[in-house]
N, CA, C and O of each residue as an XYZ file, in Angstrom:
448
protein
N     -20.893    -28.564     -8.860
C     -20.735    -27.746     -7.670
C     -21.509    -28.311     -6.477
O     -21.210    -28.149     -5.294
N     -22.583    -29.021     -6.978
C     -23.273    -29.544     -5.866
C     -22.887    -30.401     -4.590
O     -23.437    -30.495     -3.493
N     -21.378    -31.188     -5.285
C     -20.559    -32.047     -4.327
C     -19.841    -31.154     -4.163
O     -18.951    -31.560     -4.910
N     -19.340    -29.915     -3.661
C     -18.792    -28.652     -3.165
C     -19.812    -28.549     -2.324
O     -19.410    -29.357     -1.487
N     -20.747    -28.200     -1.940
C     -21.379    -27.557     -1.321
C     -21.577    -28.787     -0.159
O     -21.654    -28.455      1.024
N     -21.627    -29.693     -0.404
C     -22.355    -31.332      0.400
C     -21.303    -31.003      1.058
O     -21.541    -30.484      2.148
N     -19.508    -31.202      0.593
C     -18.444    -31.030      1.949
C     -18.334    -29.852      3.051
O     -17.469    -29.730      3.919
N     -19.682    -28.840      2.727
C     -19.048    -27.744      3.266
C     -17.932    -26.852      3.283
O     -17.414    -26.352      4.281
N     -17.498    -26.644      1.670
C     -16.289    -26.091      1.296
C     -16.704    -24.538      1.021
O     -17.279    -24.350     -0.051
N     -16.520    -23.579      1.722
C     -16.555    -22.595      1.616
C     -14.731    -21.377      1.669
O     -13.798    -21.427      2.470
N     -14.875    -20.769      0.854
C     -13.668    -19.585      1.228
C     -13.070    -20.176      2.718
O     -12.151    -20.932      3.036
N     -14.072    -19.430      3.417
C     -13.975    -19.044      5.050
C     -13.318    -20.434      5.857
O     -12.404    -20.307      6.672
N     -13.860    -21.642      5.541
C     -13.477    -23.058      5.690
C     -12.057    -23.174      5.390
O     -11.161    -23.581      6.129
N     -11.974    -22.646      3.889
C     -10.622    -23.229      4.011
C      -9.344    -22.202      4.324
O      -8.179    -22.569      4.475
N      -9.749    -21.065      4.375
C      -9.036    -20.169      5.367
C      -8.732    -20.794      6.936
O      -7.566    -20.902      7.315
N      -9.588    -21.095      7.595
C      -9.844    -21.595      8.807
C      -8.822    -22.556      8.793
O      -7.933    -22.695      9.633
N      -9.085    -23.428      7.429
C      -7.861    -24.576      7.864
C      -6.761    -24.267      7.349
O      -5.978    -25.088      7.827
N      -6.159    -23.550      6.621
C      -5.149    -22.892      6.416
C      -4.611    -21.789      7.429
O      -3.475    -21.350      7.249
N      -5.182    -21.448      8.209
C      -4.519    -20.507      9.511
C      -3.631    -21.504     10.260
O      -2.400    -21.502     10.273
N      -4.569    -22.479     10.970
C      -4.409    -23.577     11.681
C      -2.546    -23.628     11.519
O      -1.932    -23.442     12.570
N      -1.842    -23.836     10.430
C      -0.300    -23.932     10.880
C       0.215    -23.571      9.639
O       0.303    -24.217      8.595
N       0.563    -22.350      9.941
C       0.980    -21.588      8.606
C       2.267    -22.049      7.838
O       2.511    -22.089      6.632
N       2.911    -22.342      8.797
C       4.503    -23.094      8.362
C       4.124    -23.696      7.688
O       4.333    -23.488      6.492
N       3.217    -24.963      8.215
C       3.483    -26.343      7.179
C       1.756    -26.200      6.790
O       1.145    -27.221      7.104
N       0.926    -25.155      6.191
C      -0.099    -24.956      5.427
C      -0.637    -25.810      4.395
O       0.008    -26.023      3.368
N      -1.648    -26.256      4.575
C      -2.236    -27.439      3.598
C      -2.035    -27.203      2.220
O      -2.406    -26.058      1.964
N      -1.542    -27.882      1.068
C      -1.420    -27.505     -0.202
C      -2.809    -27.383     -0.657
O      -3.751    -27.411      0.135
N      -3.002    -27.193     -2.450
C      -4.082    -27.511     -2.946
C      -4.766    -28.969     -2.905
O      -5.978    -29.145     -2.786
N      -3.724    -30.069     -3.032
C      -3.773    -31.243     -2.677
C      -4.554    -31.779     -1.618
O      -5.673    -32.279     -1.507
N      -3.643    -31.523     -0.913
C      -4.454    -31.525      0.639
C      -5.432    -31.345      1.209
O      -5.964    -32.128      1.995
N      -5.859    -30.134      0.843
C      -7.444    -29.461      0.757
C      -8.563    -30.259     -0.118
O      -9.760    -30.445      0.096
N      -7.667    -30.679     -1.242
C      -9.212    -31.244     -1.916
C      -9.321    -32.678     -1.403
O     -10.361    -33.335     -1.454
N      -7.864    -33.216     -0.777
C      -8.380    -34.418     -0.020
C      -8.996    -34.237      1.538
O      -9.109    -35.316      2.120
N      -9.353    -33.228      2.200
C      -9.481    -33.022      2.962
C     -11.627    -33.062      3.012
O     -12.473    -33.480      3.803
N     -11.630    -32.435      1.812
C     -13.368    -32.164      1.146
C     -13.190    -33.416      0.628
O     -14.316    -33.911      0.678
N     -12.696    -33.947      0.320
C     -13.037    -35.404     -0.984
C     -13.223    -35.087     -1.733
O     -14.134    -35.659     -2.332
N     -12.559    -33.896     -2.412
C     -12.770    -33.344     -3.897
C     -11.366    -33.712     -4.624
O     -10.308    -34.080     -4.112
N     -11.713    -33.487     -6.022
C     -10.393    -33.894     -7.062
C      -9.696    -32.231     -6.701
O     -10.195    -31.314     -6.050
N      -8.422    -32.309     -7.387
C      -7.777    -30.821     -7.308
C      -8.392    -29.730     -8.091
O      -8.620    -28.597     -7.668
N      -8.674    -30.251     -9.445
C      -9.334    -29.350    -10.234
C     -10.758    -29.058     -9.570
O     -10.873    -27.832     -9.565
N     -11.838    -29.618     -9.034
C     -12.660    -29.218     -8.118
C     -12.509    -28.080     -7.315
O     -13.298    -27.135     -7.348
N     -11.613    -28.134     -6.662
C     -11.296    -27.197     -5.759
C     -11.053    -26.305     -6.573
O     -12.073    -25.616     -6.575
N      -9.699    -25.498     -7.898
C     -10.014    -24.681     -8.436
C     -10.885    -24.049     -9.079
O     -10.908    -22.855     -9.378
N     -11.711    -24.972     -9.324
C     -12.941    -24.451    -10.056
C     -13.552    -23.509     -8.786
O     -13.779    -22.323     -9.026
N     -13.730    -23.875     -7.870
C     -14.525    -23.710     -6.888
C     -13.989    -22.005     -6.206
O     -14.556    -21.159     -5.514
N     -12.695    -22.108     -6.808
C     -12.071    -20.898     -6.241
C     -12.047    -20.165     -7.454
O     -12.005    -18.955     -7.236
N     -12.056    -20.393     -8.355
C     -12.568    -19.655     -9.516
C     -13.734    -19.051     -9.361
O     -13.602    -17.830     -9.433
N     -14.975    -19.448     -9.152
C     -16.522    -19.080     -8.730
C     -16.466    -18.055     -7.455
O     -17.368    -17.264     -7.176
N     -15.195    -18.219     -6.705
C     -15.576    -17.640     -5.787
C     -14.664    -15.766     -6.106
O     -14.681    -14.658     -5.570
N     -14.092    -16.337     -7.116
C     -13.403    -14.941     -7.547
C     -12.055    -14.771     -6.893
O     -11.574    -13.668     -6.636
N     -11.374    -16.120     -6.594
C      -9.491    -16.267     -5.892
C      -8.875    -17.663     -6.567
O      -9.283    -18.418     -7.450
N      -7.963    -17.640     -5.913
C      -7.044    -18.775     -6.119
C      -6.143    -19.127     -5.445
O      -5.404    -18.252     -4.993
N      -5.845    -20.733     -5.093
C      -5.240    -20.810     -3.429
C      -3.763    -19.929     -3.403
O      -3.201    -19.918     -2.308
N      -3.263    -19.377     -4.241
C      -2.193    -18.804     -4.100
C      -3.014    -17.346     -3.282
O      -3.159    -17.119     -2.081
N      -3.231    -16.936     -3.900
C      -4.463    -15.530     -3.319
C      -4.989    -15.947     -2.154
O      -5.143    -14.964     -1.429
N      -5.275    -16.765     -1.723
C      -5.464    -17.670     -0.403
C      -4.531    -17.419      0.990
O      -4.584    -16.998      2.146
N      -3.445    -18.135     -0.249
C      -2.253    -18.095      0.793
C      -1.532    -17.241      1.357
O      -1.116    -17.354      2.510
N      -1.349    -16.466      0.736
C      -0.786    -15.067      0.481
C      -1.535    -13.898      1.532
O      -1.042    -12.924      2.102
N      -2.561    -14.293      1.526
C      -3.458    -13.182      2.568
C      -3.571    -13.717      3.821
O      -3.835    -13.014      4.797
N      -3.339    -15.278      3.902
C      -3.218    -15.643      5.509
C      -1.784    -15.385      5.628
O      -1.575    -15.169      6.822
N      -0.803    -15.313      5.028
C       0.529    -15.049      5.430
C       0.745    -13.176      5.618
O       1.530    -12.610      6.379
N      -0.078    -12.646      4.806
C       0.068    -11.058      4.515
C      -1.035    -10.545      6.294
O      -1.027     -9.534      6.996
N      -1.761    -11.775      6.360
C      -2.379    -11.171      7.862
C      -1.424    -10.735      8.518
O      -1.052     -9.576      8.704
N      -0.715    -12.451      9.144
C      -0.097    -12.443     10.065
C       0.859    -11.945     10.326
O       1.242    -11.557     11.429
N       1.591    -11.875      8.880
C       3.123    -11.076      9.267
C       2.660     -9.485      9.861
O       3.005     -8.965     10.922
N       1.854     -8.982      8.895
C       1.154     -7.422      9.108
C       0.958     -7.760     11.187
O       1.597     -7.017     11.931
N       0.230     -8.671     11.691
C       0.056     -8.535     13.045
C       0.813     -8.627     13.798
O       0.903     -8.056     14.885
N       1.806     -9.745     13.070
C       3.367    -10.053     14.566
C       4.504     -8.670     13.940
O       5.554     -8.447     14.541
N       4.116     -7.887     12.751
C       4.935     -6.496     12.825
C       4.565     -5.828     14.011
O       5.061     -5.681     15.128
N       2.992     -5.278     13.113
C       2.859     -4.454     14.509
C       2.766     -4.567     15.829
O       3.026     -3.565     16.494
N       2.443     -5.598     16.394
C       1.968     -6.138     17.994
C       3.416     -7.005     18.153
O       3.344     -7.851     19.044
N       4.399     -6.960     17.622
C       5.388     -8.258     18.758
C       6.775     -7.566     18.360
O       6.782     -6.861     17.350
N       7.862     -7.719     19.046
C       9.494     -7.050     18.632
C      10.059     -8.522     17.607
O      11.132     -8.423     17.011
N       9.264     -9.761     17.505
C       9.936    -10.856     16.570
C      10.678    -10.228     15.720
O      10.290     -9.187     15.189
N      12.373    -11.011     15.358
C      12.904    -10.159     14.568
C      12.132    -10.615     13.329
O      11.242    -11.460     13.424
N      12.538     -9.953     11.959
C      11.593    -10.391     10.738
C      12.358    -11.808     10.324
O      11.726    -12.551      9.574
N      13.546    -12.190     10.719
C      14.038    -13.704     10.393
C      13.008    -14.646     10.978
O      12.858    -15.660     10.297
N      12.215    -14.566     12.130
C      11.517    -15.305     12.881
C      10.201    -15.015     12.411
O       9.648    -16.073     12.713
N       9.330    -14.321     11.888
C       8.245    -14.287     11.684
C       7.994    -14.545     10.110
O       6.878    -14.493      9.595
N       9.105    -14.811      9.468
C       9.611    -15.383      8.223
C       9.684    -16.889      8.618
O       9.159    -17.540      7.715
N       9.991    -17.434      9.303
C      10.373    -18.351      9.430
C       9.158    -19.245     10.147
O       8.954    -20.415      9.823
N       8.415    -18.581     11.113
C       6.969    -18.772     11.622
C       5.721    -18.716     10.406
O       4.513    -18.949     10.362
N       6.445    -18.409      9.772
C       5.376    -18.330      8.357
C       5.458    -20.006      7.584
O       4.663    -20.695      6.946
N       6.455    -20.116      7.918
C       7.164    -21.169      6.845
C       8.519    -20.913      5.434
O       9.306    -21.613      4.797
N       8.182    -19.710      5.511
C       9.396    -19.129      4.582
C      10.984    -19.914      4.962
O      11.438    -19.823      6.102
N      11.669    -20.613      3.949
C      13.093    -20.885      4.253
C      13.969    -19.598      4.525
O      14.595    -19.552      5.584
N      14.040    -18.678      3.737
C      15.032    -17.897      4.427
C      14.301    -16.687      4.104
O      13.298    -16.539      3.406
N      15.108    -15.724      4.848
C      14.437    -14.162      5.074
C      14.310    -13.356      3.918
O      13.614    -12.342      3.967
N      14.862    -13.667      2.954
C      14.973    -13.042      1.650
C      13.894    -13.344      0.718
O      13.531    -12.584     -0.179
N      13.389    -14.513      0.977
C      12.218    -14.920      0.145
C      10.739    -14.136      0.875
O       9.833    -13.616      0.224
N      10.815    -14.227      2.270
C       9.771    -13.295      2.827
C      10.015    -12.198      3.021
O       9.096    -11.442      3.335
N      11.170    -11.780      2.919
C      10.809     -9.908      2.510
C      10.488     -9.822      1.061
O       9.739     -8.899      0.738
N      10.975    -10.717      0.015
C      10.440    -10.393     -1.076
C       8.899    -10.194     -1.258
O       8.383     -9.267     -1.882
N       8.167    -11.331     -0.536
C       6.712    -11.537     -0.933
C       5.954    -10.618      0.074
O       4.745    -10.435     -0.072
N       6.723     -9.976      1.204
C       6.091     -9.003      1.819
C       5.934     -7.882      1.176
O       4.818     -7.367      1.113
N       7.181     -7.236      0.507
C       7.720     -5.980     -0.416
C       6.196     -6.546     -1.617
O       5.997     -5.519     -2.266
N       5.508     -7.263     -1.951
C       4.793     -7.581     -3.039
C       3.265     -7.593     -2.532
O       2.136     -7.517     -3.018
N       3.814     -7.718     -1.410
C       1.766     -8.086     -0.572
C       1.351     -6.210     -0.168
O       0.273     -5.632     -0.309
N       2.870     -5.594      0.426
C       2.532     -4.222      1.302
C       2.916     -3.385      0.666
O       2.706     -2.296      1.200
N       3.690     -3.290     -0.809
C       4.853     -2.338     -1.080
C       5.740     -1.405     -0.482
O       6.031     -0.288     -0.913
N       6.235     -2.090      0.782
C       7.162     -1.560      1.499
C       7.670     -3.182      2.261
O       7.141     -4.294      2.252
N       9.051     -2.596      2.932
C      10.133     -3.683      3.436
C       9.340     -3.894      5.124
O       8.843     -2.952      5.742
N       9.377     -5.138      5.560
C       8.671     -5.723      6.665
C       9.507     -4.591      8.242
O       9.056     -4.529      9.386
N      10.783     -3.865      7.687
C      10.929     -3.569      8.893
C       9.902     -2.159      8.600
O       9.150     -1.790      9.502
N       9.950     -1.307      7.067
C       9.439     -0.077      6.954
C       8.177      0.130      7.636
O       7.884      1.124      8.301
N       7.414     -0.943      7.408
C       6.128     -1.282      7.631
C       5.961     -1.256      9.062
O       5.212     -0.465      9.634
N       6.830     -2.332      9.769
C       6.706     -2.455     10.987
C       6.937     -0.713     11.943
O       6.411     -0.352     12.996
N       7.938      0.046     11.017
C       8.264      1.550     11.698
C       6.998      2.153     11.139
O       6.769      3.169     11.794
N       6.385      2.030     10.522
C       5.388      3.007      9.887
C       3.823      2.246     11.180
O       2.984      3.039     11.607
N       3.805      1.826     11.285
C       2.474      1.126     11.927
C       3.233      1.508     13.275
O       2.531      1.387     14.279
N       4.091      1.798     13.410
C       4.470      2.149     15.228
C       4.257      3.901     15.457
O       4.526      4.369     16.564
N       3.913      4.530     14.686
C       4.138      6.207     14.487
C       2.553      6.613     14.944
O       2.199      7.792     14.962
């Protein structure tokens, strides 16, 4: 763990660089070449911290969609698609899984 800590790999870090462009979002790969860590490094590391880059990912995408619902008229094809999602069906699915409700329900329920 000690060469974890030397890159400055924290949660918050790699959130930070995972906001940065959600479409095309750094893999696990990426990230551990980014620290100079192996891949399994990095899980370990997210293991200790009590997540996993899917759990990662999922909550920078579950932010944003939650913010461009409530604050913007984007239809949900476009903020699906601003995510990186290929088509709209795959991000209402993983929205329906992050909020338990449909991205427009959500979006009418946060406007009331």
């Amino acid at each position: 763990m000690q060469e974890v800590r030397d890159n400055n790999l924290t949660v918050q870090h790699v959130l930070s660089l995972m906001r940065r462009s959600p479409a095309n979002m750094p893999t696990l790969e990426d990230l551990a070449q980014i620290f100079n860590v192996s891949s399994r490094t990095m899980i370990r590391h997210f293991q200790a911290e009590g997540t996993n880059y899917r759990e990662l990912r999922d909550r920078i995408h579950r932010e944003l969609a939650t913010e461009s619902l409530r604050n913007t008229d984007h239809s949900v094809e476009s903020i699906g698609l601003e995510l990186g999602y290929q088509d709209t069906a795959s991000f209402r699915r993983a929205f329906k899984r992050w909020c338990n409700s449909s991205p427009a329900a959500y979006r009418l329920q946060s406007r009331q």
